[in-house]
N, C-alpha and C positions, 0 to 999 in steps of 0.2 A: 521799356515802357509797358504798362502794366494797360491788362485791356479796361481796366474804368478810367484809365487816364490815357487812351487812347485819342487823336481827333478824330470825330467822327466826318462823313460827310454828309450833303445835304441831303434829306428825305425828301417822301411826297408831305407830310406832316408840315416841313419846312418848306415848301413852296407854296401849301395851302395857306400857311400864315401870312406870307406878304401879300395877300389882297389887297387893294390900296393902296399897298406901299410903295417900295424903291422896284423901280417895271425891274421882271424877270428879263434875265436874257438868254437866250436860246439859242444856239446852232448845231447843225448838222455834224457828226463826225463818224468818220468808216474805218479810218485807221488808228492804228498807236500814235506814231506822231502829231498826225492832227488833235488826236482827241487830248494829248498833254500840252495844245496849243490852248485850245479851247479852253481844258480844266481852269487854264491859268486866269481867266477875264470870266466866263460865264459859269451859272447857275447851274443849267442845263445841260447833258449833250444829246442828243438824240440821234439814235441810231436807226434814219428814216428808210425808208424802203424805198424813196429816191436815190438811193445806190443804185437799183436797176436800170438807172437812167446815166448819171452820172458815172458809175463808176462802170459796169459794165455794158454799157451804149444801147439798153435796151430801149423800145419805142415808148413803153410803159412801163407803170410799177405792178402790173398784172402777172407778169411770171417770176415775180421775187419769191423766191422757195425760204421757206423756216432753215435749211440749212444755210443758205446765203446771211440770213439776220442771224443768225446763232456765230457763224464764224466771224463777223464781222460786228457783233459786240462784243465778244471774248478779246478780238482784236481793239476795241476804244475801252474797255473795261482796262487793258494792263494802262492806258496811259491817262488814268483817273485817278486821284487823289484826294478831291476835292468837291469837284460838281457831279452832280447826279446824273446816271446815265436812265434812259427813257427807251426804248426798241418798240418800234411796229410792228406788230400782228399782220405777217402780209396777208393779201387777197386771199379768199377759200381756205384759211384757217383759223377761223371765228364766228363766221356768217351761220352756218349750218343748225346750231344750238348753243345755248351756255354751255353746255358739259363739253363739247368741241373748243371752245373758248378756254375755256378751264385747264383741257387738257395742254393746249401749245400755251397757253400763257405761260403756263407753271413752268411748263418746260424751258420756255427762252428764259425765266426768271434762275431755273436751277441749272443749267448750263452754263449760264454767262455770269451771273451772277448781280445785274443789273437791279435797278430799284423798281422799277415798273414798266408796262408795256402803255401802248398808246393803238385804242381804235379807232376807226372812222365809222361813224353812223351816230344819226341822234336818236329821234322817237323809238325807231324801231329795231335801237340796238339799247335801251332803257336797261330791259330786262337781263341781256347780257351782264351789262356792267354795274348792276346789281348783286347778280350770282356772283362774278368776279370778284366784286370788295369784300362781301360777306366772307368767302373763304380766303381771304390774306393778300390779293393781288390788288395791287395800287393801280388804278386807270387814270389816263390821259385820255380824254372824250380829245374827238378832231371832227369838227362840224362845216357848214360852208362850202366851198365846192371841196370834196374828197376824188380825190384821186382815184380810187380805186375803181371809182363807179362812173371813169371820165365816163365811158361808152354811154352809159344811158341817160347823164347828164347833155348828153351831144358838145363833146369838148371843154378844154379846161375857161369854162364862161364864168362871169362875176355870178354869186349868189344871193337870193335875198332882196332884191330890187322888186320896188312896189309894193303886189298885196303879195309877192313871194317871201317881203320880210316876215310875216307872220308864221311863215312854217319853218324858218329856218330860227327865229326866237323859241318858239317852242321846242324847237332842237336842243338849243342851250338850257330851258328849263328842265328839260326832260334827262340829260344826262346829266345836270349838278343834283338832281334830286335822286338818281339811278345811285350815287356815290362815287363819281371822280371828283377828285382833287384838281384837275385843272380841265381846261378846256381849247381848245386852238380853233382859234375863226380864220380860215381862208377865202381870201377874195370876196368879201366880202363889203357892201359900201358902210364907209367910216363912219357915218350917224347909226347905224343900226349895231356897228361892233360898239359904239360908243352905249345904246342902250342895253342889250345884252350883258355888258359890261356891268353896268347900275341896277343890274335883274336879278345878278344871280352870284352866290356867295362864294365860289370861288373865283381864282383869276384867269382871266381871260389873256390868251398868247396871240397876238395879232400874225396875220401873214400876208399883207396884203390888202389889212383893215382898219390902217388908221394907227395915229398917234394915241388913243385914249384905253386902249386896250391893256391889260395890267403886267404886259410882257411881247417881246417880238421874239419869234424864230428866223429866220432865213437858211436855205441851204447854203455851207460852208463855202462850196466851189463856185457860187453865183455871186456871193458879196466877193471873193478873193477876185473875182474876173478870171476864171480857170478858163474861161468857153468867151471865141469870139463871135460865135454866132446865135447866141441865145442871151437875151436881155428882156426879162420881163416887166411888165412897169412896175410893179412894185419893191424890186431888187435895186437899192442904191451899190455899186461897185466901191468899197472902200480901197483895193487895191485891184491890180494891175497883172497878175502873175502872169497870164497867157501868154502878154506879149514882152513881159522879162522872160521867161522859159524861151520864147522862140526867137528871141535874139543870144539869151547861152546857151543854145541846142545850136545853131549858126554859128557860133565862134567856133566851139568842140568839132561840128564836121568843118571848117575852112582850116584849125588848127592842124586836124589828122591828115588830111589828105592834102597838106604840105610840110607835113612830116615835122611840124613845131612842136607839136604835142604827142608822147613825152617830150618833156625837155630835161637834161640832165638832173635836175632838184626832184625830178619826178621819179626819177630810176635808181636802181640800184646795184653799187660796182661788186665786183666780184670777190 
């Protein structure tokens, strides 16, 4: 197959188009095979820097190192085919200046090979992601409560309630005018993701903000139900895996340690 009659996959180009249209869908993915899960139903894959939490049990997404998102989109990059992958800029590499921003975007962009990064900050990450699109990198603005700034938010609280809506709207004005392609509203209440929505011309990724919002993300392991003990309101569980895992992790040690398992179909004669 010849590369002009290659298929392509999806850009930020083509995410910025569906405004309005059929909602984006969005989830998290850290590995190969998840992420050739994901390719197959969504849009998106985003290579959150909620790994640090999920994947290796950190308290926060505060000490996820550029090396940790670098190997761990190279890793959802091989199992991509189709949907667009997205990677976060972790904590303390971006904040400092655009040209700080510039340098590790680029980087996680030509390392992995990914279509765009995604930061957290509105008003006073504008200029950023300004500098960023001008020189070729595609931004995912993440507005609403950010993770990254739990501490000085004082924990992961809803955003935007009252006369707080007005500083977290002009959040979203300020980055779709800065030049990202999309936008992500977390935790957020759903009349304010729903005007936000109606404000601003690219599409908005809900998380925690409502149906009206022009696409949802979720982290992968919270909709699969990977964790029994974290359930936030905004995570519907579409499946169950935890507690399938911990009943075939139960069979496997009851099997071995009465010596069922191998069983001869498993072994092999001499």
């Amino acid at each position: 197959m010849s590369a002009s009659t290659a298929k392509r996959g999806i850009l930020p180009p083509d995410i910025e188009a569906r405004k309005g249209g059929t909602p984006l869908v969005v989830l998290t993915a850290y590995t190969t095979p998840v992420a050739k899960l994901v390719d197959a139903h969504c849009d998106i894959a985003l290579v959150g820097d909620s790994l640090g939490m999920v994947v290796y049990g950190l308290p926060s997404t505060l000490a996820v190192t550029m090396e940790m998102m670098i190997a761990h989109g190279q890793a959802v990059m091989r199992g991509l085919t189709a949907a667009m992958c997205v990677i976060d800029l972790p904590f303390g590499s971006f904040e400092e200046s655009p040209a700080q921003a510039f340098r590790n975007a680029s980087r996680l962009l030509a390392e992995t090979g990914a279509a765009a990064v995604k930061l957290e900050g509105g008003v006073h990450m504008a200029e950023t992601i300004a500098f960023l699109t001008a020189r070729g990198v595609p931004v995912m603005a993440h507005i609403g409560l950010t993770p990254q700034a739990v501490n000085a938010l004082g924990g992961y609280k809803v955003q935007g309630r009252g006369e707080d809506a007005a500083r977290v709207l002009a959040d979203a004005k300020a980055v779709a005018d800065a030049g990202a392609f999309a936008v992500v509203l977390e935790k957020v209440p759903q009349g304010l993701a729903r005007e936000i929505t109606e404000a601003v011309a690219i599409p908005t990724i809900g998380i925690g903000a409502g149906k009206d919002c022009d696409g949802q993300v979720l982290v992968v392991d919270d909709m699969l139900g990977m964790f029994t003990d974290f359930r936030p309101k905004f995570v519907k569980r579409f499946g169950n895996l935890a507690e399938a895992a911990d009943r075939a992790i139960e069979g496997y040690a009851a099997e071995v340690r009465a010596r069922t398992f191998p069983a001869p179909e498993h072994s092999f004669d001499t």
